[in-house]
Residue, then its C-alpha position, 0 to 999 in steps of 0.5 A: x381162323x384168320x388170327x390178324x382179325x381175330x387179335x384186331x376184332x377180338x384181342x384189342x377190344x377185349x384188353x380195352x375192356x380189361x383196362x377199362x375195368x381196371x380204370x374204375x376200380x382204381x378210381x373207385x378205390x382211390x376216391x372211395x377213401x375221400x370224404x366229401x366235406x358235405x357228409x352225405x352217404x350216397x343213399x341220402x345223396x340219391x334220395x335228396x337228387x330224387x326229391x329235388x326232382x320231385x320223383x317220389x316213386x323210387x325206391x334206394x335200395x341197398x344190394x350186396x354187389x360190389x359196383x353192381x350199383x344200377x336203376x331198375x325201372x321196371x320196378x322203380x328201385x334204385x340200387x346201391x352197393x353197400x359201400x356206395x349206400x352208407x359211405x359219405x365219400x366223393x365215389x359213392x356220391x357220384x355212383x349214386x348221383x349217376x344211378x339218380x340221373x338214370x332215374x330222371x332220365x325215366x321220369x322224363x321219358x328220355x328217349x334213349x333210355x327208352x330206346x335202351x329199355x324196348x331192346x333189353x329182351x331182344x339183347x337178352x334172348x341174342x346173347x343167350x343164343x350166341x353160344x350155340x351159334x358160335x359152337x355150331x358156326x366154328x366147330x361144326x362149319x355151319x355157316x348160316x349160324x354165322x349170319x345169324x350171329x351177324x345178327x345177334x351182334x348186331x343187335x348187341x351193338x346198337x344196344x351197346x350204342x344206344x347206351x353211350x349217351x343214356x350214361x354220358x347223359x346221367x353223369x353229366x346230371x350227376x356232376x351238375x346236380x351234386x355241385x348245384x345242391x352243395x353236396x361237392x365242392x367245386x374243385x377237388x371235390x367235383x373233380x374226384x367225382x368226375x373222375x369216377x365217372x369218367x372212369x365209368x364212362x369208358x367200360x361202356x365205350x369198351x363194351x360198344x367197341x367190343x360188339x362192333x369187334x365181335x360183329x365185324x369178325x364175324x361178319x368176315x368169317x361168315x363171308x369167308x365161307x360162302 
């Protein structure tokens, strides 16, 4: 195992990832605490982003997921964790303005939500692979399952990129639309959203750079062997 690539591929992506997550939690937890002075929750936030894009197909829904917060469009549910659902603070507008946007994104055929969407089997059956694979490549020597790692990678990380704008894209609906329906106020309101959202915003840079790191490992390492 060369360990220089290793701590630069693997080690540095993963505690950006770690920072990255902390980001939000803290941010979460600062401006969870902050009531926005429209008193909305952020389910009647969500419901009202929906309604005001005309789109009366969608279910809020509350799960017990503590920022587990996501838009399901295969069944058309909007899903929001409890402290998001019933808490009119300036995170849980944001969170679920953000999920909304996801929701018009679908509405309005936005191409890579779509894009997105069409690749979550095969990222899905990648990942499930990529245990044996890594087992078998670097336990038992088995360099074709490292080119078929390559592969799966590689598919993780276009997912991973074709993500990046479909949440960029939904958090820069969720900041117009909170402030052009009044549910923030301009300054330290929409502030506060936006720094959730930014927070947000890079534990899916992380999760790209984390792919690519992993790709690009495993790519050398299978090189190495040939």
């Amino acid at each position: 195992m060369n360990w220089g690539n290793y701590l630069l591929l693997i080690g540095v992506p993963m505690l950006l990832g770690l920072w990255a997550q902390a980001r939000v939690k803290g941010a979460f937890g600062k401006y969870s605490q902050i009531r926005a002075s429209s008193n909305i929750t952020g389910a009647e936030a969500a419901r009202e982003v929906l309604a005001a894009a005309q789109i009366n197909d969608v279910e809020v829904v509350e799960i017990n997921d503590m920022l587990g917060d996501h838009y399901d469009p295969t069944h058309k549910r909007l899903c929001l964790s409890s402290d998001v659902y019933h808490t009119p603070s300036l995170a849980a507008l944001g969170i679920a303005a953000h999920e909304a946007g996801h929701a018009i994104q679908h509405a309005r055929a936005y191409g890579p939500l779509h894009a997105r969407m069409a690749l979550v089997p095969v990222t899905m059956f990648a990942s499930q692979l990529l245990p044996f694979i890594m087992m078998g490549g670097f336990f038992f020597h088995f360099t074709g399952l490292l080119k078929l790692g390559v592969v799966c990678y590689l598919a993780l990380a276009v997912f991973q990129l074709i993500t990046l704008p479909v949440e960029f894209d939904a958090s820069r609906r969720a900041k117009l639309v909170l402030e052009e329906m009044r549910m923030v106020q301009p300054g330290e309101e929409a502030l506060g959203v936006s720094r959730v959202l930014n927070a947000a915003a890079l534990t899916y840079v992380a999760a790209f750079i984390a792919a690519l790191g992993n790709l690009l490992y495993l790519f050398l390492a299978a090189r190495d062997r040939e």
